[in-house]
C-alpha positions in Angstrom: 75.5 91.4 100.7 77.1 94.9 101.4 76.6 95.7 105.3 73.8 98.8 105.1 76.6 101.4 106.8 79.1 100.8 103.8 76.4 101.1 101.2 75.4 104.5 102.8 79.8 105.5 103.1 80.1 104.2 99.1 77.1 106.3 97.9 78.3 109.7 99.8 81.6 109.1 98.0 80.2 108.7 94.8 77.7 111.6 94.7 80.7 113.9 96.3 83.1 112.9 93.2 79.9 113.0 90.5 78.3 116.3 91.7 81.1 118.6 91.0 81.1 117.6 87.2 77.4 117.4 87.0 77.6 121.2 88.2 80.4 122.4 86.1 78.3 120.7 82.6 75.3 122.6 84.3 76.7 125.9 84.4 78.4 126.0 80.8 75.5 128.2 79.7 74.7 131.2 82.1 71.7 132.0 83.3 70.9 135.2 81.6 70.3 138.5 83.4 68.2 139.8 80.7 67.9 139.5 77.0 69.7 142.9 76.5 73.1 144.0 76.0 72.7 147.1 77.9 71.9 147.1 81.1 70.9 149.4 83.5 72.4 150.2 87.2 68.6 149.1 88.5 69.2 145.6 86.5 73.2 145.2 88.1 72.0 146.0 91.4 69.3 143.6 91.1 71.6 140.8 90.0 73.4 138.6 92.5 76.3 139.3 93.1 78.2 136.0 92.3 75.6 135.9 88.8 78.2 137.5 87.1 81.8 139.0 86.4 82.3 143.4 86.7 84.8 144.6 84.1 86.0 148.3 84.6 87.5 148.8 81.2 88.5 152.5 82.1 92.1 153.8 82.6 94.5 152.7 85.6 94.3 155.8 87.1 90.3 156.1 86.9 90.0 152.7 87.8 92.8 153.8 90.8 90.7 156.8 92.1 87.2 154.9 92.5 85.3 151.9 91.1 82.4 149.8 91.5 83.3 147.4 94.2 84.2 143.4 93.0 85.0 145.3 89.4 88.1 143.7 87.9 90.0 146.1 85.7 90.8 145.4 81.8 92.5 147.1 79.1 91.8 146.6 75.3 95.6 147.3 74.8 96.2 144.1 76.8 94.2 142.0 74.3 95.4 143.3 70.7 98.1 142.1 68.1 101.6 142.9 69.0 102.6 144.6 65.5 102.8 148.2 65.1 99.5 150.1 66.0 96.8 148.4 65.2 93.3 147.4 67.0 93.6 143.8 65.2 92.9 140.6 68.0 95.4 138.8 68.3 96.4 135.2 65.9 96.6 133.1 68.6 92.9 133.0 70.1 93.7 130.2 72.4 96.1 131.9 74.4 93.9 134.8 74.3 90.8 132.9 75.9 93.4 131.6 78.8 94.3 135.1 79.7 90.8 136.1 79.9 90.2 133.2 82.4 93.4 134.3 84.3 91.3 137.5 84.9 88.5 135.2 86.6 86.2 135.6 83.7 84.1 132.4 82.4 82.3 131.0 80.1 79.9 129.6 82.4 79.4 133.0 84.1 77.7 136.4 82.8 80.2 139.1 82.0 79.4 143.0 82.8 81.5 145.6 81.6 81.3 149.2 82.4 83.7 152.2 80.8 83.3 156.0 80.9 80.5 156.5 78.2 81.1 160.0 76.7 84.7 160.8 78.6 86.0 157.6 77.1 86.2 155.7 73.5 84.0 153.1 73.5 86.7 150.5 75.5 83.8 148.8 77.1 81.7 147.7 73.3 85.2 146.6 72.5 86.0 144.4 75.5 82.4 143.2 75.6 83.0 142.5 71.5 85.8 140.7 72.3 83.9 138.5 74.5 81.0 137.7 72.2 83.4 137.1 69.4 85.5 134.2 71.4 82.2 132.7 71.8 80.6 134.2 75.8 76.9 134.1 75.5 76.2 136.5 78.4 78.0 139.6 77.9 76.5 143.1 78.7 77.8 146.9 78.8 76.7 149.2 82.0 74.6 151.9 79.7 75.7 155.0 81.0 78.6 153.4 82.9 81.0 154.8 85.6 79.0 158.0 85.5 75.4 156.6 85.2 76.4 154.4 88.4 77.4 157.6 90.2 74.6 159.2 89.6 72.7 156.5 91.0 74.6 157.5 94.0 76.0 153.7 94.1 78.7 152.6 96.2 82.8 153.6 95.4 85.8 151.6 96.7 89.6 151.7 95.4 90.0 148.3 96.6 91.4 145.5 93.9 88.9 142.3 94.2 90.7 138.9 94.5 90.4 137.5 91.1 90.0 133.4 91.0 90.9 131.7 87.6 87.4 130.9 85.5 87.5 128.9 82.2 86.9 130.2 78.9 85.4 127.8 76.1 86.8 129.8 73.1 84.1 129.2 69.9 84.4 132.5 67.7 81.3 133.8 66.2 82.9 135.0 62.4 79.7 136.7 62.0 81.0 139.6 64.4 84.3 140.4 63.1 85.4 141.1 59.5 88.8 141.3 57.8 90.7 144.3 55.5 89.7 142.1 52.7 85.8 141.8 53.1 86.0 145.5 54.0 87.6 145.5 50.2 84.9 143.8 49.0 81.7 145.1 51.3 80.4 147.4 48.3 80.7 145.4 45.4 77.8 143.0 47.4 76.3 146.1 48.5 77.3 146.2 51.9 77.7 149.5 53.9 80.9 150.4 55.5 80.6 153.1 58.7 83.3 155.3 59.4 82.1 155.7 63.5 85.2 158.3 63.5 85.0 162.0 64.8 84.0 164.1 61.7 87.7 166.0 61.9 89.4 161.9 61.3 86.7 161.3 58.4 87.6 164.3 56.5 91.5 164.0 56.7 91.7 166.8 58.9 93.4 164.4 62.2 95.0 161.3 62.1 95.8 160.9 65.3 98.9 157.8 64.9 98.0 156.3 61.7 100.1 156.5 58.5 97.8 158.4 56.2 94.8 160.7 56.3 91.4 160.4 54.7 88.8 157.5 54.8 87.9 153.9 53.4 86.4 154.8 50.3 82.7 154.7 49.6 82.3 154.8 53.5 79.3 156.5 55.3 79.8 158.4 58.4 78.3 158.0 61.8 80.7 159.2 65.1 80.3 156.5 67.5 79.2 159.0 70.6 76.1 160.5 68.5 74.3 156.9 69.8 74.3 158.0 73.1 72.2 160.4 75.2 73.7 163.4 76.4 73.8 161.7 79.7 76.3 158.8 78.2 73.1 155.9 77.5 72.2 154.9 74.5 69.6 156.6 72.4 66.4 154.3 71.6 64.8 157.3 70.5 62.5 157.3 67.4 64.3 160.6 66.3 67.6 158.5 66.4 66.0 155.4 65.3 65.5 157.9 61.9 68.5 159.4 61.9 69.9 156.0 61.1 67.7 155.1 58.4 68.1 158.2 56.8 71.9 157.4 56.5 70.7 154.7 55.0 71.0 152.1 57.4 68.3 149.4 57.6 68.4 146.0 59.6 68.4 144.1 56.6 71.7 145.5 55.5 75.2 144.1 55.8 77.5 146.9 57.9 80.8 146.6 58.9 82.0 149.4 61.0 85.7 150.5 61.8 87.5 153.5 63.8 91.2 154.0 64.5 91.8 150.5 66.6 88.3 149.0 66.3 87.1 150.2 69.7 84.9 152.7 68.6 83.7 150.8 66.2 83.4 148.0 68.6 81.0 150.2 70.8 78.7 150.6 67.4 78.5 146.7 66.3 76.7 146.1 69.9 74.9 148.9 70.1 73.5 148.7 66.0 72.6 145.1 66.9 71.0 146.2 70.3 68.6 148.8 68.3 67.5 145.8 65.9 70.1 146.3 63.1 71.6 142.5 63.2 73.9 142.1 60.1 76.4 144.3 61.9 80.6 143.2 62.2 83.5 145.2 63.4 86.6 145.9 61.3 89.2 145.9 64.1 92.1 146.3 62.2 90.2 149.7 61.5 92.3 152.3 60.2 95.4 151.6 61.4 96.1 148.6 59.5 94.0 149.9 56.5 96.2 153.0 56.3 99.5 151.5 56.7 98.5 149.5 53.6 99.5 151.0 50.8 97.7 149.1 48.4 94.6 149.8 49.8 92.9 153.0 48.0 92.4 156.1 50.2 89.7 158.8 49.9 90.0 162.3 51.0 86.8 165.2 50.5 
């Protein structure tokens, strides 16, 4: 019979050496701050503070001059293909999932990521694109962001946050991504490809870096910032709600959007599929890779 004082010592030792696994399995799936993928500052500031990871996905030097305090800064240039320019993810997905952990962020956590709305290009739909495509449940975008939590008069610090290593479970969802070559084949099935572009880059009139002017052909233009408010949140209007379907946009549809890099475009997959429209995937090779091909057919007005 086991003296009562070392049953008591062998059962501490066993629930210390179960309970950290038990609470690791418990945590793979995040509690979730809300069912949307916007958020408002009201909805972070009512959030616990160790609920979830802050992603400033603005410039060095913006993120250098003031940010939200605990916000971890990211850059979509960090996380893209290494080939000429191009917004395409990288092969290796694996090694892309660590170095999202090495910035703290994990699967078992809620991700919020905040960028500069209309002074900006859409960084933060493509970081938080990123994350649902590798497979993060919980990932939201700060409507309004850095300028929306200023004018909530919240709190500023230029202090870096210690960043402690999280783990990333990579499972890609192919349902948000799509490739040059179902881009190729998007209207033969009836699909609708979005040029989310500035008007001046759809006609032919800028190209910025890429190696030819002029559009996908067949696509239908909508610029990425005419989503969003004049204050930098996204428009849930019924006026806007129109002007979608007028462009012939309907939920039912299959879109694939794509920009320059795929960040633009990035910003429109999560904000179509916040405003009901579900069948919605990026092209992130986007114009620079579709440009540089010169198989690929060109149109110009």
């Amino acid at each position: 019979m086991i003296p009562p004082t070392l049953a008591l010592v062998s059962f501490l030792a066993a629930t210390l050496l179960i309970a950290p696994s038990v609470e690791r399995h418990a945590r793979r799936s995040p509690a979730p701050m809300t069912e949307r993928t916007f958020i408002s500052v009201a909805t972070l500031r009512s959030a616990a503070r160790d609920a979830f990871t802050l992603l400033d996905a603005r410039s060095a030097s913006a993120y250098n001059r003031g940010h939200i305090p605990g916000a971890v800064r990211i850059s979509w240039l960090d996380y893209r293909d290494s080939w000429g320019r191009t917004g395409r993810l990288p092969e290796d997905l694996g090694k892309l999932a660590k170095r999202l952990a090495a910035l703290g962020i994990s699967s078992s956590r809620a991700v919020v990521v905040y960028g500069d709305a209309h002074e900006g290009w859409g960084e933060e739909g493509r970081i938080a694109w990123m994350l649902r495509y590798l497979g993060h449940t919980q990932v939201h975008v700060l409507d309004g962001g850095y300028a929306a939590w200023q004018a909530a008069e919240g709190s500023v610090t230029r202090a870096a946050p210690p960043v402690e290593a999280g783990q990333f479970d990579l499972q890609t969802q192919p349902e948000l991504r799509a490739s040059a070559d179902d881009v190729a084949r998007a209207r033969s099935r009836g699909a609708m490809v979005l040029d989310t572009r500035t008007e001046d880059e759809f006609n032919g009139s800028r190209r910025y870096f890429p190696a030819r002017t002029g559009r996908i052909p067949g696509a239908v233009h909508l610029e990425w910032s005419d989503l969003l408010k004049a204050d930098g949140e996204l428009d849930r209007s019924p006026e806007a709600m129109r002007r979608l379907h007028r462009l012939g946009l309907t939920p039912d549809r299959e879109i694939i959007a794509y920009c320059v890099g795929g960040v633009r475009s990035a910003f429109v997959v999560l904000a179509l599929r916040e405003l009901g429209f579900t069948n919605v995937r990026n092209y992130d090779g986007s114009w620079y890779e579709w440009s540089a091909d010169r198989s690929r057919p060109v149109e110009r007005p």
